[in-house]
N, C-alpha and C positions, 0 to 999 in steps of 0.2 A: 320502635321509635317512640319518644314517650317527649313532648310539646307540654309547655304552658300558656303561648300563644301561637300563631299562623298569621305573618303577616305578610304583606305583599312585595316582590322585589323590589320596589321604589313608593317612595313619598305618597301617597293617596292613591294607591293601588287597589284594589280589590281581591279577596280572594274568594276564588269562585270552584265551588266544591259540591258536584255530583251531590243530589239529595239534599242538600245542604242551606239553610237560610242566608245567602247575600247581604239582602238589605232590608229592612222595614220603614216602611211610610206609613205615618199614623193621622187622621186627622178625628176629631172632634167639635161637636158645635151644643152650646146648651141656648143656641139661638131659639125663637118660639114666632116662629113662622105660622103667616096666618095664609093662607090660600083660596081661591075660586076659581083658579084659572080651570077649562076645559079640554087645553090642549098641554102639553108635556112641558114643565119649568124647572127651573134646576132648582134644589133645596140648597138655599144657603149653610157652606161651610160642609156639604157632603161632595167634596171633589178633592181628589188629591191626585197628585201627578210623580210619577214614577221614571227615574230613566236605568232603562236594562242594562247590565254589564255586558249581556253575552244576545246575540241574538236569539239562540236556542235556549235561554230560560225560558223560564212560565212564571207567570207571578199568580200568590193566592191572594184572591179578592174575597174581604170577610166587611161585610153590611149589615150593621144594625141600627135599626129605624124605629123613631117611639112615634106615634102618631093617635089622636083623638080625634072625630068626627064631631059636626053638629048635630044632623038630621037622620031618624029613619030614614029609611030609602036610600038613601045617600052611599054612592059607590065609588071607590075610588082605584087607580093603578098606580103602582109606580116600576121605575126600569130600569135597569144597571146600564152603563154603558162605557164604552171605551173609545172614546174621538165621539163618534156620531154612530156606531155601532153598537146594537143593543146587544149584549155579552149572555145575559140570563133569562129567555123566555122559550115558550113552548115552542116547536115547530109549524100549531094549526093556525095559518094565519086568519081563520075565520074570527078568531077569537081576540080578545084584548090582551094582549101582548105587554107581559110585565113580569117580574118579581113578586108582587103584591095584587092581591085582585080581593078588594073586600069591602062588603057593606055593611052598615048602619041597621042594625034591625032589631036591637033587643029593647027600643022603647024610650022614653025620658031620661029613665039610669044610665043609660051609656054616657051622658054628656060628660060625667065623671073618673071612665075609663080612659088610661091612654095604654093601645095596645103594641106591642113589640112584635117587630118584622125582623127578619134575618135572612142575609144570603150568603151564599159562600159558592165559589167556581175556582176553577183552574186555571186559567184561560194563557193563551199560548200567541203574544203579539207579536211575534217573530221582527224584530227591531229593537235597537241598542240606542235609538233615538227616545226622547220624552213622549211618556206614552200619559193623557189623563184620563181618569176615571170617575166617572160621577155620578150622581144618584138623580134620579128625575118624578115628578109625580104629576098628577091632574085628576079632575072630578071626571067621570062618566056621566053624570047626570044632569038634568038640567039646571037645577040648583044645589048648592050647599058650600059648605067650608071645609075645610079640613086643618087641622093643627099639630106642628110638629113638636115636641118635647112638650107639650102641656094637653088637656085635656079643653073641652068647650068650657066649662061652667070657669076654670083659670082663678078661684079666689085665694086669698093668701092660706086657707085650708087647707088646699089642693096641694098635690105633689107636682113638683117638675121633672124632669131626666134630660137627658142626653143623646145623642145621636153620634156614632163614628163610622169612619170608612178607614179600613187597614190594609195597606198590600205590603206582600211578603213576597220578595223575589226568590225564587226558587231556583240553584243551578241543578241544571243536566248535564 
């Protein structure tokens, strides 16, 4: 059998095909978010919201995050989640629970760096209902900033970038 498309038996169908890429949702932000919060906030324009065709899909979750610090010492996390369910962290819950666990420590010059985070999971929300997905961060520390797509020092010198969150519905 040899196809040049696969379409659905009716008008805005879906076809949903074993191993197979469904749908993609893409978002992007070259927003330049400035932060201090200590406890977990959403990062403007890293949410995107997905609805499953099949219950038994799995969607791939792929997170890239550009962020710059101000201060040595300065530590920060952030967290993948799904509704209120954090999708990507360790099991030890002794520990600060996140995707991203990193500090500030190379000196003055860092204010110039902005460094690249990435996640990627599988994750299996078994619902054919709107599932969102979104990215979270906060300071650990008692003070500092943190900055998303630009770096601390920010002059028209400096570089900026981007930040996205992409899910890829996957059928089974």
């Amino acid at each position: 059998l040899s196809v040049d498309t696969i379409q659905g038996k009716t008008t805005g169908s879906k076809v949903d095909i074993s191993g197979h890429v469904v749908q993609v949702i893409y978002a992007e932000t070259d927003t330049r978010q400035v932060a201090t919060a200590t406890s977990y906030t959403d990062l403007t324009g890293m949410t995107a919201t997905i609805t499953p065709f099949s219950t038994s899909n799995k969607i791939l979750v792929q997170v890239c995050l550009n962020l710059g610090h101000e201060a040595v010492g300065m530590n920060i996390s952030c967290q993948l989640l799904r509704g209120s369910t954090n999708i990507f962290a360790g099991t030890d819950t002794s520990m600060k629970q996140g995707f991203i666990q990193t500090e500030c420590n190379l000196g003055s010059n860092f204010i110039y760096e902005i460094k690249n985070f990435t996640a990627t999971t599988l994750d299996a929300p078994a619902t054919d209902s709107a599932v969102v997905y979104k990215v979270q961060s906060k300071v650990n520390t008692a003070a500092g900033t943190w900055y998303m797509n630009r770096n601390h020092n920010n002059t028209s010198s400096q570089g900026t970038t981007k930040s996205s969150i992409t899910l890829l519905e996957i059928g089974q």
